[in-house]
N, C-alpha and C positions, 0 to 999 in steps of 0.2 A: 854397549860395552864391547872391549876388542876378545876376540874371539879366541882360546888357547887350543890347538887342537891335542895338545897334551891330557889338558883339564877334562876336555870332554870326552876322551877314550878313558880315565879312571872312570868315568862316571857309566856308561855305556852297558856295561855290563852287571851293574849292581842289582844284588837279591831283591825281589820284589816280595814275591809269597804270598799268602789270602788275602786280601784287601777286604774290608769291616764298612760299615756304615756308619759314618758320624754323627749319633741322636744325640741330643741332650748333653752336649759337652764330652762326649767319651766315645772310644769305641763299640760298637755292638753288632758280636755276630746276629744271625737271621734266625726269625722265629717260622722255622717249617718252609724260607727258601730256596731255593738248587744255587751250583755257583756257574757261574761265566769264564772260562778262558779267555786274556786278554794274549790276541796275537798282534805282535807288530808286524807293522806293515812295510819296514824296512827289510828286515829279515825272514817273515812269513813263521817265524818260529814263535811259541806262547811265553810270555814272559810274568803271567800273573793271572791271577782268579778275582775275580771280581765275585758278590752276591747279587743274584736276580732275584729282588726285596720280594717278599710279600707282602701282602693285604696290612695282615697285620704288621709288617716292619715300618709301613707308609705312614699307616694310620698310627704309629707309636711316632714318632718324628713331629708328623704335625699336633698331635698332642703335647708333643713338649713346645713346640713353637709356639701355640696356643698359650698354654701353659704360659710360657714368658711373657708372651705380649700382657695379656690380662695383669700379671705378678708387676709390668712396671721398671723391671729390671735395667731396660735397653728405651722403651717406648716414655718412659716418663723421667728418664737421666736424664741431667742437664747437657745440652747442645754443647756444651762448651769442653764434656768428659766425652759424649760422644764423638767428637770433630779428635779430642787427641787417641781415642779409641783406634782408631781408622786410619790416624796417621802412623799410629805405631805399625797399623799391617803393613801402610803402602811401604813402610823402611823392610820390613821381616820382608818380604815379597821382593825386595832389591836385594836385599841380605843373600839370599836362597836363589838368584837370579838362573844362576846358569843351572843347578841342580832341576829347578823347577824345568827351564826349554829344555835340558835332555829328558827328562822324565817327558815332558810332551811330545817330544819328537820319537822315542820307541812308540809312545801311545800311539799317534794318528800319523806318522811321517813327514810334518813338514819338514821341508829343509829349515836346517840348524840356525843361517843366518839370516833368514826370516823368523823364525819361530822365538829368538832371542828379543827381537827390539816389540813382535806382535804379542805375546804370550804375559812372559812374566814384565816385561817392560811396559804397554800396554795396561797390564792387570794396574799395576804399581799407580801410572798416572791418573788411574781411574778412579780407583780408592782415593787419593789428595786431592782430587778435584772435586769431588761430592764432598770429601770431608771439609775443604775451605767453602764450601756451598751450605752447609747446611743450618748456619747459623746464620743465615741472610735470608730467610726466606719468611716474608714477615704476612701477617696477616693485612686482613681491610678495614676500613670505617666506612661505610655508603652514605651516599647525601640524603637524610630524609629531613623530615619535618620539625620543626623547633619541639623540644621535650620527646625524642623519641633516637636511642642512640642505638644504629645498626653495628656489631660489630661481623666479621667473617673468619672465622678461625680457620686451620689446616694443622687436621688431625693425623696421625699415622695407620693407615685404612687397617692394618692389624696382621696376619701371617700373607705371605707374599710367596705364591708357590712358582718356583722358575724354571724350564725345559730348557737345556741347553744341548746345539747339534755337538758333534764331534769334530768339528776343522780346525776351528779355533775354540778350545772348550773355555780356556781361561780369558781370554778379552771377550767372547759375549755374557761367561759369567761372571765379569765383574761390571759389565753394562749394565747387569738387570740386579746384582744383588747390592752394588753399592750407592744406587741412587735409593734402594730401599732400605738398609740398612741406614742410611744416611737421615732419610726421614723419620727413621724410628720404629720401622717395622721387624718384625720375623722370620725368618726366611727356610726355606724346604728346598731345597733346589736337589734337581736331579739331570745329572750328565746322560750324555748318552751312553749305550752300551756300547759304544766302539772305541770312545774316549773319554774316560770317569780319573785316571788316575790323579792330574794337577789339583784338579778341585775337591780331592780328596785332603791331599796337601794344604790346598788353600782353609779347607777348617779347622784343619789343624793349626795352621799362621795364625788365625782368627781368634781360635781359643788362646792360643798364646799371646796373642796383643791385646787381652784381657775383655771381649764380648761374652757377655755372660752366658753361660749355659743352656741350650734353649732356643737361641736367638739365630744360629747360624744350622743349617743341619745337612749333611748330605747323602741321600739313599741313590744306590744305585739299582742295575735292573732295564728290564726292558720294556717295550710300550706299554703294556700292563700300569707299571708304576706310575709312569705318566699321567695314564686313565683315574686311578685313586686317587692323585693329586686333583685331578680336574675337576670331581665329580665328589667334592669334601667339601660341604657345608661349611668346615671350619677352615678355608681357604679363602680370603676374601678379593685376592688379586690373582689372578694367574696370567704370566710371559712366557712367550715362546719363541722362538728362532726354528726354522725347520722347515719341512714340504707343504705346500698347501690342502693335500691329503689330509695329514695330521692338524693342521689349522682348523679345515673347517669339522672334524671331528673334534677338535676341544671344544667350539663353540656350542657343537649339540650337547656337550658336557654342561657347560656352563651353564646352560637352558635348562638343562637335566634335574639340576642341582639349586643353587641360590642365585642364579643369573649375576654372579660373580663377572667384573671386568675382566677382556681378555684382549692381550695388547701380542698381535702376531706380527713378527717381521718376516717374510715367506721366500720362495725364490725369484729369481730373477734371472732373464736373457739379453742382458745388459748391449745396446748398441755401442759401438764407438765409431763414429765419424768421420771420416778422413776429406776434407775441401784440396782440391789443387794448390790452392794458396799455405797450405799447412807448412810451410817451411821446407827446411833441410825433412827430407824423403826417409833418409836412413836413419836417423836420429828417430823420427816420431816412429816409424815401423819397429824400430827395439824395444821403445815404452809400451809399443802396442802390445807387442810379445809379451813384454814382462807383466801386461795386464793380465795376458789369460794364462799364459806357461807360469807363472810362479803357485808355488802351494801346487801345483800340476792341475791349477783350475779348477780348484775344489775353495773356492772363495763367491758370495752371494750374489759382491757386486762384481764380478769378475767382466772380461770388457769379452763378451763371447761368441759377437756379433762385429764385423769390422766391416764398415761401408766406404766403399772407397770412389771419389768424381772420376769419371770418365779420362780426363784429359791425362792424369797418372798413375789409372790403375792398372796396366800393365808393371810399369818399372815399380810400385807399391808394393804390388806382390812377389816380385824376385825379392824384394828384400825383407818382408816377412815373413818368405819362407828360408829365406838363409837366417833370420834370429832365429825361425823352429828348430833349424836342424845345429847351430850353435848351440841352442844352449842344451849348458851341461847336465844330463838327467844320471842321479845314482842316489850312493849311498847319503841318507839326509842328516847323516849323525856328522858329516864330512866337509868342514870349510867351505869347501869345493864346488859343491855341488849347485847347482842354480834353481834345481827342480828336483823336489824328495819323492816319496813315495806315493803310491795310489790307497786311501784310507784302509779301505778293507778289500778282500777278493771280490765280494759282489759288485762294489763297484766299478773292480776293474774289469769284468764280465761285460757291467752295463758300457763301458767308453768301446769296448770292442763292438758291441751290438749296437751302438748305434754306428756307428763307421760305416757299418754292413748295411743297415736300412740308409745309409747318405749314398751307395753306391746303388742300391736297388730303385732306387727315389731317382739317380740319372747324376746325383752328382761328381763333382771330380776328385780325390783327393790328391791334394800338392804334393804335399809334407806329411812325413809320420804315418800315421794310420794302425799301428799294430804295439802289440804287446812288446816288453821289451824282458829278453829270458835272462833271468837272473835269479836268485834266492830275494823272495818280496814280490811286494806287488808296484811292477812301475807300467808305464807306457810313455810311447814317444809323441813328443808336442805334435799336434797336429793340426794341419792346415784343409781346408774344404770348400772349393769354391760350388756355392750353392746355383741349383739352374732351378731354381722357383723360390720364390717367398716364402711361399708355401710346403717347402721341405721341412722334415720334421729338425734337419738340424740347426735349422732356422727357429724355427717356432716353440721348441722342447727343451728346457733346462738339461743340460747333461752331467755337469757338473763333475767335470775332466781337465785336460790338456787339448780344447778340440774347439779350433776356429774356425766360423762359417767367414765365407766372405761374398759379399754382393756390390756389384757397380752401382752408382744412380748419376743421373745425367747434370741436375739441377736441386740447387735448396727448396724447392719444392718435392720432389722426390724423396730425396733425403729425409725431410721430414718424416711422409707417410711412411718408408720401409722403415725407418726405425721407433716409429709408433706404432706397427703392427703387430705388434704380438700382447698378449693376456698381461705382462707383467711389465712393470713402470718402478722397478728399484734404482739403477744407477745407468750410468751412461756418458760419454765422452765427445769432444768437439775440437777438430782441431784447424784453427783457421787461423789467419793473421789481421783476418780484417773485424774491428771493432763491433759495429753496428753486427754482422754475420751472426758474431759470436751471441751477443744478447738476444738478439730475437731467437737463437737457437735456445738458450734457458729459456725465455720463455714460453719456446712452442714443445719441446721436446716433453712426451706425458714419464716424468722420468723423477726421484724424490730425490735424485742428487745431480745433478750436471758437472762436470768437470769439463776446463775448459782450457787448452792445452798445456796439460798435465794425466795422471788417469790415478787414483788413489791419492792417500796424503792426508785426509780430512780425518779431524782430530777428534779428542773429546769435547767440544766444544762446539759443534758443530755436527745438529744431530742428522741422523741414518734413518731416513724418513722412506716406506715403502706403496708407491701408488698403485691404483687397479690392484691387479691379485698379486701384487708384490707385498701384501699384507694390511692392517688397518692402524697402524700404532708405528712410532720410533724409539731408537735406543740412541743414548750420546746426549749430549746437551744441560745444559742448567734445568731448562724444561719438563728433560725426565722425571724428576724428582715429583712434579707431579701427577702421574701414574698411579704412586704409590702414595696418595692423601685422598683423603675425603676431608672433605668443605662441612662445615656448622655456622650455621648463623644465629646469634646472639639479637632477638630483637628487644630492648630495655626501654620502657615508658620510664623516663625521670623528671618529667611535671609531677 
């Protein structure tokens, strides 16, 4: 949608005040919680109080989720009340569009005209696409024996507990709750503590587009809550999006507990490619930019690694460091702006600390490198040419405005420097010659290849994370089953 900057300065400033947990179709303050100050990160000022849930607020949620699932309400409607259930959100969630991206964008700062087509645009198509899915998804008949009739059903595995990071709160949560809602499950989902407010919104959409009470819930709070969720018998799925830290501590949960599935999408130190043959120089160096500088590089598969052949990385680099220092870093509430805010203070503490160890480590920085002083948390794109593979800005998610850059001489090279690191989520390629390109899908250890282009892949076309880039995807028709469990039907009818 075209952008009003008028629209979006009414909205900018609107009262926020306590924010509630959505159980059981209703508001509900906290039983014996503390609250949260929500600070943007545009302004650095506090614009809302969130609750940091307890025990018991967790354990009341998923009791009503339970509750639902069991009652039939949502899990045993017909597919076909379900499917217009869903569509009525994805319209409320268009309805609500821009409200919803300013409300995200004081939340976590992306800029305004990303945050509009990624957020509540995004959320929308996600919703329509499981909802036109969900009445297609048919069970089996297996070949057995004469007089003996197999059938395979696909059940709705029952409450579906979901962690959602802070960058994009509403397109990962609606990756993980509307292929399960879609299926017929329950859902608990919990925001992070940096960015709760949209998906607060969003259950309330929810309850309004008539999902029974129960069915949808959202508790906020901080890792604690998350742990409750993980570690509840009466959870029978748990998703996550977030650090690998936090990944492989839900899995001890889930060990803990009822060895519940646990479907992690983790981080990523995403290479992107760059061959001699890549075309027009200055063209792909802007897209390159815009892979990592947009959202100020706080995005999973961000492109944060840039390899560039020998023969044009000299003239490569002059012009990826003139897109660093083009593009426009400010206010993300602002048309304008090409690069919003840095999430929270901590992490803009950490893009400065690491800069520090890339200069201590030997290497060089081009472009940017430092804070930039203003009311909020920002930082300037930043450029780093790496003198070891083995730098940590190389090898260490940072999850900033902060490109490494390394030469390789040959596609064999190539390869290995951008196979070397622990994580295998996304990655880019950018060549003119045919045959280059596909043996590069093929060989690059990466769950997404992009091939000159860098982003863009839809819902339809899932977010798949290799090595410690996670063990599970989000996106796709596929997702859907994540959240089923299989029953087989064996009938003697001799």
């Amino acid at each position: 949608m075209a952008l009003d900057q008028t629209r979006i300065d009414a909205l900018r400033d609107r009262p926020l005040g306590d924010m509630k947990n959505f159980i059981d179709g209703e508001w509900r303050s906290s039983a014996g919680g503390d609250r949260m100050d929500v600070t943007s990160p545009g302004t650095g000022a506090p614009i809302a109080t969130l609750i940091d849930s307890s025990e018991a607020d967790v354990e009341t949620a998923i009791a009503a989720a339970r509750r639902s699932f069991e009652a039939g309400v949502w899990s045993r409607m017909a597919p076909a009340q379900r499917k217009a259930t869903l569509f009525r959100l994805a319209a409320l969630i268009e309805r609500d569009a821009l409200e919803l991206a300013v409300l995200g964008v004081r939340d976590n700062g992306t800029e305004i005209s990303m945050a509009i087509g990624a957020e509540p645009g995004s959320a929308a198509a996600t919703f329509r696409f499981y909802a036109e899915a969900l009445d297609k998804m048919n069970g089996d008949i297996t070949p057995t024996a004469p007089g003996i009739l197999s059938l395979i059903h696909r059940e709705a595995a029952g409450v579906v507990g979901a962690i959602v990071p802070w960058n994009f709160p509403m397109m990962i949560g609606a990756w993980k709750s509307a292929p399960a809602l879609a299926a017929g499950n329950s859902v608990v989902l919990k925001p992070s503590e940096a960015a709760s407010l949209t998906l607060l919104k969003l259950a309330e959409l929810a309850s309004e587009a008539g999902v029974p009470d129960g069915v949808f819930n959202v508790v906020t709070g901080r890792g604690s809550a998350g742990r409750i969720i993980a570690l509840s018998n009466d959870v029978d799925v748990l998703t996550f999006t977030g650090s690998g830290a936090v990944g492989r501590q839900l899995l001890h949960y889930a060990a803990d507990s009822n060895f519940k599935p646990v479907h992690l999408e983790l981080g990523g130190k995403s290479p992107n490619v760059v061959f001699a043959d890549c075309g027009d120089l200055a063209a792909v160096a802007r897209q390159s930019a815009r892979a990592i500088f947009a959202n100020s590089g706080q995005v999973c598969v961000a492109a944060s690694r840039l390899l560039v052949q020998d023969a044009i990385y000299d003239e490569f680099l002059t012009h990826i460091c003139a897109a660093a220092d083009q593009t426009i870093v400010g206010d993300p509430l602002s048309v304008g702006s090409q690069s919003g805010a840095i999430g929270t203070a901590a992490q803009l503490e950490k893009n400065s600390a690491f800069v520090e160890r890339a200069r201590q480590a030997g290497d060089k920085v081009l472009a940017g490198g430092d804070p930039i002083s203003a009311e909020g948390f920002y930082f300037r794109p930043t450029v780093i040419e790496a003198s070891s593979e083995n730098s940590p800005i190389v090898q260490e998610e940072v999850f900033g405005p902060i490109l490494s850059v390394q030469r390789f001489r040959d596609e064999e090279e190539a390869v290995r420097l951008a196979n070397s690191t622990t994580y295998g989520l996304a990655s880019g390629v950018w060549t003119q010659n045919l045959s280059r390109a596909h043996r590069m899908v093929e060989r690059l250890q990466a769950g997404v290849v992009h091939v000159n282009c860098y982003g863009g892949a839809d819902i339809t076309a899932p977010l798949v994370g290799h090595k410690q880039s996670g063990n599970g995807f989000d996106r796709s028709f596929a997702a859907i089953e994540k959240y089923q469990k299989r029953k087989t039907a064996w009938i003697r009818t001799a």
